[in-house]
VEXDRENMI-817555 format. One record per residue: residue number from 1; residue in three letters; x, y, z of N, C-alpha, C in turn. Coordinates in nm, 4 decimals. Last residue first. Example, Ala and Ser with C-alpha at 12.3 -4.5 7.8 and 13.67 -1.06 7.14 Angstrom:
// residues 2
  nr rest     n.c1     n.c2     n.c3    ca.c1    ca.c2    ca.c3     c.c1     c.c2     c.c3
   2  SER   1.2850  -0.2250   0.7080   1.3670  -0.1060   0.7140   1.2900   0.0030   0.7870
   1  ALA   1.3190  -0.5690   0.7800   1.2300  -0.4500   0.7800   1.3200  -0.3300   0.7800
***
This chain:
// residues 74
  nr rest     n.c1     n.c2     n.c3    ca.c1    ca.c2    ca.c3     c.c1     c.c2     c.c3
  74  UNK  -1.1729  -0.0596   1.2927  -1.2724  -0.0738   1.2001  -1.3155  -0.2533   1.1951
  73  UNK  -1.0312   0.0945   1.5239  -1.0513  -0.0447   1.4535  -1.1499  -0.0546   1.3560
  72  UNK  -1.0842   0.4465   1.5771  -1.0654   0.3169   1.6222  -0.9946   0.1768   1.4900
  71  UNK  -1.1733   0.6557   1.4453  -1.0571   0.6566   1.4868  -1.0085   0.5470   1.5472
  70  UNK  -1.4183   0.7297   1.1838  -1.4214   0.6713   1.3346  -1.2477   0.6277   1.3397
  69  UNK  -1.7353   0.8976   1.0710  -1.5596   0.9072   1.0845  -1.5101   0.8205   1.2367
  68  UNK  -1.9423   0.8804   0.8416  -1.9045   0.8420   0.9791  -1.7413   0.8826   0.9728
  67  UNK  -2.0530   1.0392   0.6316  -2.1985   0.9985   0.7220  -2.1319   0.9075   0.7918
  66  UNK  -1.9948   1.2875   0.3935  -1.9240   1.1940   0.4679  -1.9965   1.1925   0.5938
  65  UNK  -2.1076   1.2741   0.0716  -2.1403   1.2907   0.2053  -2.0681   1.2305   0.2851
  64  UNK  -1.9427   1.3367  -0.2819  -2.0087   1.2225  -0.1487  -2.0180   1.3221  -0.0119
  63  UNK  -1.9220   1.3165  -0.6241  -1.9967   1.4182  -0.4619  -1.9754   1.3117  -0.3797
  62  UNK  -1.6966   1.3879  -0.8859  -1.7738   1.2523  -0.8030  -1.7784   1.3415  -0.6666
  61  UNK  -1.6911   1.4925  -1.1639  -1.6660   1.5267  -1.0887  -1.7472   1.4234  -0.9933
  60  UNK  -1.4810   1.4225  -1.4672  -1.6035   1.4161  -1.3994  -1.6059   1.4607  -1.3155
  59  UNK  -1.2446   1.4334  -1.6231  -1.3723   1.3792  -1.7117  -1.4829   1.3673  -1.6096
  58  UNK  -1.0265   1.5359  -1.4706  -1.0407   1.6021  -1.6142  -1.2186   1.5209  -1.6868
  57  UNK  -1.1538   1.5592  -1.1902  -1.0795   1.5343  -1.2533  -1.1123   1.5695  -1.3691
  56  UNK  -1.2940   1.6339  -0.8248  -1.3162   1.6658  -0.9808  -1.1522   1.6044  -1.0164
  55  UNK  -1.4484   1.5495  -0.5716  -1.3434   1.5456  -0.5920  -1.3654   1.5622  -0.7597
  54  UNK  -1.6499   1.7141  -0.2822  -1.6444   1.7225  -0.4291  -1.5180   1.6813  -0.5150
  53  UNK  -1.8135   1.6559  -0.0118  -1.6571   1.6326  -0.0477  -1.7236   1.6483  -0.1908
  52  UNK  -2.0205   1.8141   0.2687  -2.0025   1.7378   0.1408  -1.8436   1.7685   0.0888
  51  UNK  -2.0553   1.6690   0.5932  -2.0013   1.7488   0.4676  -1.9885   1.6832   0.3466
  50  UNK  -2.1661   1.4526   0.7589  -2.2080   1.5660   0.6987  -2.1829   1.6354   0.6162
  49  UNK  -1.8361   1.5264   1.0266  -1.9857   1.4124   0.9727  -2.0470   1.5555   0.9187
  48  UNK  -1.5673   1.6761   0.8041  -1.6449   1.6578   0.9728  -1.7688   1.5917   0.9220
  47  UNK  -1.2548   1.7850   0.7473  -1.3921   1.7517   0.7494  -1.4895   1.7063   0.8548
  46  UNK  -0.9984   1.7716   0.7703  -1.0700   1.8673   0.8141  -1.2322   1.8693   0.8173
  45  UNK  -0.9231   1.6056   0.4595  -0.9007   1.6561   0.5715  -1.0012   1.7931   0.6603
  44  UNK  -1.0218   1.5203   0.2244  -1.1258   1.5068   0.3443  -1.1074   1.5113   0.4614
  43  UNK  -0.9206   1.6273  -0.0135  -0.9814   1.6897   0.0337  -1.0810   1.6232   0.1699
  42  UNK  -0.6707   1.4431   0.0729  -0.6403   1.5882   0.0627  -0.7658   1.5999   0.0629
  41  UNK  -0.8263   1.1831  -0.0156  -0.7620   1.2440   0.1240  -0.7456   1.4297   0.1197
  40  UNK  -0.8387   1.2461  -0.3107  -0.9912   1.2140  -0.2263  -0.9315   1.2689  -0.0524
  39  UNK  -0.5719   1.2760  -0.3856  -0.7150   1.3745  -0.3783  -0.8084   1.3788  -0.2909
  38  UNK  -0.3383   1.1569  -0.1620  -0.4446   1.1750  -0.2440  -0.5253   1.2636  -0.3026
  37  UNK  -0.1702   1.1689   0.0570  -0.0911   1.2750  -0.0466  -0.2333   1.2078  -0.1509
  36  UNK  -0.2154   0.9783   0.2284  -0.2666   1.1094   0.2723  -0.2808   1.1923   0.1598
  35  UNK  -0.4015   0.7236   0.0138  -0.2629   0.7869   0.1267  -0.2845   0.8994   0.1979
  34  UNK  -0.5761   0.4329   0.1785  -0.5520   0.6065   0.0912  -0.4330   0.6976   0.1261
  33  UNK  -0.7089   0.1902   0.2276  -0.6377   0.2406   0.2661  -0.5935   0.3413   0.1840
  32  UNK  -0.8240  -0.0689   0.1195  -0.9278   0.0576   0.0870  -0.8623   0.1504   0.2152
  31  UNK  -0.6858  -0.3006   0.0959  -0.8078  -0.2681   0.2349  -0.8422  -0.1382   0.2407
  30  UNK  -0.6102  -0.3020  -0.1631  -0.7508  -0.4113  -0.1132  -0.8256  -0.4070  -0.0055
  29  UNK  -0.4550  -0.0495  -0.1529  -0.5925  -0.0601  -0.1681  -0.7047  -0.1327  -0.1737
  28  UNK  -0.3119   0.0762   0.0360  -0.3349  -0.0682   0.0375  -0.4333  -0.0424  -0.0105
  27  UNK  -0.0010   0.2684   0.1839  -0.1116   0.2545   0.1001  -0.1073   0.1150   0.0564
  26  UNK   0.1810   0.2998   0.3642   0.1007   0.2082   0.4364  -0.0419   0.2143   0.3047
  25  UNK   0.3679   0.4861   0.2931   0.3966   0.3568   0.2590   0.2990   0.2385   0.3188
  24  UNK   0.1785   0.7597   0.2966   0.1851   0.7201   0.1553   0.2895   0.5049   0.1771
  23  UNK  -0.0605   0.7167   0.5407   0.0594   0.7930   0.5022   0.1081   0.6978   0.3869
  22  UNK  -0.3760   0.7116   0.5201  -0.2673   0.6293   0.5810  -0.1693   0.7209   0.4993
  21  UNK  -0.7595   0.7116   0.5969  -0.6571   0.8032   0.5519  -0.4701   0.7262   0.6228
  20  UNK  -0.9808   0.4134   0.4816  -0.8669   0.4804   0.5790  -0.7427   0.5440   0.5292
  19  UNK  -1.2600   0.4355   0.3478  -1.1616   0.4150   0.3622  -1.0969   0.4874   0.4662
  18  UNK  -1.6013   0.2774   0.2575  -1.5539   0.3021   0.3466  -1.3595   0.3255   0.3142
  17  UNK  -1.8904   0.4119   0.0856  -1.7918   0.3354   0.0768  -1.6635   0.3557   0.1971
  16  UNK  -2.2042   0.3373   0.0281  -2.1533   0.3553   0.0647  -2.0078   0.2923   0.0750
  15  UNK  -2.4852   0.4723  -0.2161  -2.3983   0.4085  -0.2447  -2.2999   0.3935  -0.1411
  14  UNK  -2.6390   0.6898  -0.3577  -2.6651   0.6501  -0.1984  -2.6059   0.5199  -0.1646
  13  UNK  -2.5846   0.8439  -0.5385  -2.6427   0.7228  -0.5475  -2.6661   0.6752  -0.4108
  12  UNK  -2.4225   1.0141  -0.4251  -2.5079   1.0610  -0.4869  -2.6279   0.9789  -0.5269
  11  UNK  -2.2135   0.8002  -0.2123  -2.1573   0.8934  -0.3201  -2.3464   0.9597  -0.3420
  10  UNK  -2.0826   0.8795   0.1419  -2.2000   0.7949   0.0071  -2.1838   0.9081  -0.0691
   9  UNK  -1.7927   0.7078   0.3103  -1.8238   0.8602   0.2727  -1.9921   0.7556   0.1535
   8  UNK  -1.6151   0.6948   0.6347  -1.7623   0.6169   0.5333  -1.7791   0.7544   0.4584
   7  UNK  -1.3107   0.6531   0.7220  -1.3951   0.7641   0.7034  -1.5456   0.7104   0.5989
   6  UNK  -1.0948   0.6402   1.0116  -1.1437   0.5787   0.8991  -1.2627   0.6815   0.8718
   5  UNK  -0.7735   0.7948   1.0549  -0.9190   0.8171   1.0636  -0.9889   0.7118   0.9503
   4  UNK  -0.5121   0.9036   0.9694  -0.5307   0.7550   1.0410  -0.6953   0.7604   1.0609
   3  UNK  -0.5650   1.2132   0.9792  -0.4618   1.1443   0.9511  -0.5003   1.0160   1.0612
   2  UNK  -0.8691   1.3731   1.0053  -0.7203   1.3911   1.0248  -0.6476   1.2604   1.0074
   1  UNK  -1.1629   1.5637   0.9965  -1.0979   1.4374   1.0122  -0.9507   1.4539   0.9874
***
């Protein structure tokens, strides 16, 4: 996936959550917009339906599956 892509990712819980990769002045997080310069972004470049994403920080580490990527309108 790549820059402007919306992306459904489920966490482990089977839990789904939807955001859009956006360049750092179009970050919004009531509409669950991400910058690029993120973690979660940084690692879900390149990705593809299916993969797993592992984002770690100092107190956890959170899995998700990414099960759509879509380049349109959401």
């Amino acid at each position: 996936m790549f820059f402007s892509a919306w992306v459904t990712l489920e966490n482990e819980a089977g839990e789904e959550v939807t955001y859009r990769i956006v360049g750092a002045d179009e970050l919004n997080p009531k509409k669950h917009y991400i910058s690029l310069d993120s973690p979660l972004a940084r690692a879900l470049l390149k990705k593809t339906f299916d993969d797993d994403v592992a984002i770690k920080n100092e107190l956890k580490e959170t899995r998700y599956t990414v099960v759509d990527i879509n380049y349109g309108n959401r």
